[in-house]
N, C-alpha and C positions, 0 to 999 in steps of 0.2 A: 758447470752445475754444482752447485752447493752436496757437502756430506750428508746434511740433510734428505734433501731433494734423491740420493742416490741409497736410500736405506732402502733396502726391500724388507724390515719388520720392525715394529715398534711397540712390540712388547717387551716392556724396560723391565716389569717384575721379571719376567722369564730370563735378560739376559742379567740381572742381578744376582740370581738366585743359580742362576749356572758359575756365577765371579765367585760367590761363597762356596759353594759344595767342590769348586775345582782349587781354590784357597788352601779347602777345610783338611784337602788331600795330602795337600803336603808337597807336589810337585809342580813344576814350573808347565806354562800352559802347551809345549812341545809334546814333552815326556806323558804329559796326562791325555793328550790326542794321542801319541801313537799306544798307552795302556789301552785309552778305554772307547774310541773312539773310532782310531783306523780300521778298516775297512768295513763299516756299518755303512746299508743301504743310505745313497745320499752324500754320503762323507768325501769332504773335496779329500783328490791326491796329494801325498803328501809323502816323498822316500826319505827325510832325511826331519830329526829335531827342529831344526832352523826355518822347514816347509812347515813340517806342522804348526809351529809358532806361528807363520804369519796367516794360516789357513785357519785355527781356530781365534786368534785377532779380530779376522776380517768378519768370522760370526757376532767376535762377543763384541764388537762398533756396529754393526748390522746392513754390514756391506754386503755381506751374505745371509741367506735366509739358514734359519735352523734347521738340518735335516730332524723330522721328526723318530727318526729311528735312534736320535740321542736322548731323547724325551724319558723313554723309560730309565738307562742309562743313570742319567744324571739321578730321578727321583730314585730308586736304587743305593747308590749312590749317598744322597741326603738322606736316606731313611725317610721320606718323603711323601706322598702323594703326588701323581702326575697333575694333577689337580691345582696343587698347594703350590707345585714346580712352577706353575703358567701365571697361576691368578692370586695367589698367596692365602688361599684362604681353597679348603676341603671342599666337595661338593655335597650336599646331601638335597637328598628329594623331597620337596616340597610335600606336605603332608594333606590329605585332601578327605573328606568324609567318605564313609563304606557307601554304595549308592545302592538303589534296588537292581539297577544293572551288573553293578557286580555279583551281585547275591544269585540272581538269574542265568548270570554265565557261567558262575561255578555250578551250580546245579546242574545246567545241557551239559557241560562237562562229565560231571560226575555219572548220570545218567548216561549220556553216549558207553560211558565204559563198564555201565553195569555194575555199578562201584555203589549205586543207591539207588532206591523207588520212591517214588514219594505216592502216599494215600488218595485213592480218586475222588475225594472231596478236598485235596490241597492241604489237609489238616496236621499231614504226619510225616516226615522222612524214615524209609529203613535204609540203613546203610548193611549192603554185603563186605564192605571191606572191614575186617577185621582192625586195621591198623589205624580207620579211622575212626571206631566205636574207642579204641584206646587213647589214641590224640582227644576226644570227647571227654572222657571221663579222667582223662589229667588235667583237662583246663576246668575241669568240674570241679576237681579236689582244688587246686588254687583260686576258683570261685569262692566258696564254702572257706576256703583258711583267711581270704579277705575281707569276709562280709563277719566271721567271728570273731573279727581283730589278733589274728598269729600272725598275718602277712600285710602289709602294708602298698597300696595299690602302685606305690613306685617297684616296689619288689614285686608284682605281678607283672608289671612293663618290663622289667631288665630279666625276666626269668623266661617271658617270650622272646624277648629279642635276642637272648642268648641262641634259645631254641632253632632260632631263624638263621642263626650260621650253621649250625648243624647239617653235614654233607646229606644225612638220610634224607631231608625236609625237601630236599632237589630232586629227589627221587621223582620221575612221571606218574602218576596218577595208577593205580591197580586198575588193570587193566580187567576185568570181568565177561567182556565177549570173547577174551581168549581162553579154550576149554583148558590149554593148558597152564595159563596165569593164574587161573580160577582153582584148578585141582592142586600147585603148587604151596597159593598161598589158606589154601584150607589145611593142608598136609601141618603147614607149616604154625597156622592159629594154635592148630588143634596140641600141636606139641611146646606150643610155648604157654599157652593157657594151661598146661598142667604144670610150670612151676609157678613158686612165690614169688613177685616179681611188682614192683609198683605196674600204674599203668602207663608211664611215664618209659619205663623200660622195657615193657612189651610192644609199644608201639614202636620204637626205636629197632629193637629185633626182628620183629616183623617186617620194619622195611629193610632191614639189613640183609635180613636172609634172602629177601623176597628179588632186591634190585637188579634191575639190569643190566646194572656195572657194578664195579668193584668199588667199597666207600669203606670209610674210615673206620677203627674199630673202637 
């Protein structure tokens, strides 16, 4: 049977891209399997330099399959994306238009949690959550500084998407049918509405104080 024919993977960017980052190391391909390598799920046996040599060999010819518990490793490693490791190129998600469905799921959302009502004529939303009447009136204020030319609509997209790493933004949804999520974060409005504060920064606080884990400061 041909070398070929006995490859169990042939993904050649992936084993490229492990030749350069194990290169880039500095160490020969033994010393780098028993550093970074030995005893990770998957990882053939290997007690002595001269094993590991021929055990991480037999991956980078593709006699052997990759364990993928190297995966992180390597792109680690590269400074890398696990992504960028496999397919040489990042992944980002396809961009797709807001639809009425999503508009209508966030809403049973936000209703399930008593977080908003909307008007029995359809007309109006009230939001109870405090933190999201402040999220509202910060994308309001960068409305308003785009439309009078101080901000420029690409500085509106990189000042949301900055937003959108921001650990608070992870935060579950304010919960409102719980008497006690409810009384907390009223406690909690009420004393941050009495300093000067953008609305930018009160929303931030409010989920901050509010979350039910521990987030960034």
């Amino acid at each position: 049977m041909s070398r070929k024919q006995n490859r169990v993977i042939e993904n050649q960017t992936l084993l490229d891209n492990m030749r350069k980052i194990q290169k880039a190391s500095g160490l020969r391909q033994g010393a780098f399997f028993n550093q970074y390598l030995k005893g990770l799920p998957g990882a053939p046996t290997a007690n002595t330099d001269a094993a590991a040599d021929v055990a991480l060999s037999e991956i980078m010819n593709g006699s052997r399959p990759v364990p993928v518990s190297f995966l992180p490793v390597y792109a680690r490693l590269g400074q890398i994306s696990v992504d960028r490791l496999l397919t040489g190129q990042d992944w980002s998600p396809e961009e797709r238009p807001a639809t009425y469905g999503d508009v209508l799921q966030l809403l049973s959302d936000l209703l399930s949690k008593r977080a908003a009502s909307i008007q029995s004529d359809g007309s109006g939303i009230s939001l109870q959550d405090p933190a999201l009447v402040s999220m509202l009136a910060a994308l309001g204020n960068l409305d308003r500084l785009q439309r009078d030319g101080f901000l420029s609509a690409v500085g509106v997209q990189a000042t949301l998407s900055g937003l959108l790493q921001r650990e608070e933004l992870q935060t579950p949804l304010f919960d409102g049918s719980s008497a006690s999520a409810a009384q907390l974060r009223k406690i909690t409005a009420e004393a941050v509405q009495q300093n000067e504060e953008s609305a930018l920064d009160k929303m931030l606080r409010l989920i901050r104080c509010t979350a039910p884990r521990k987030v960034s400061k």
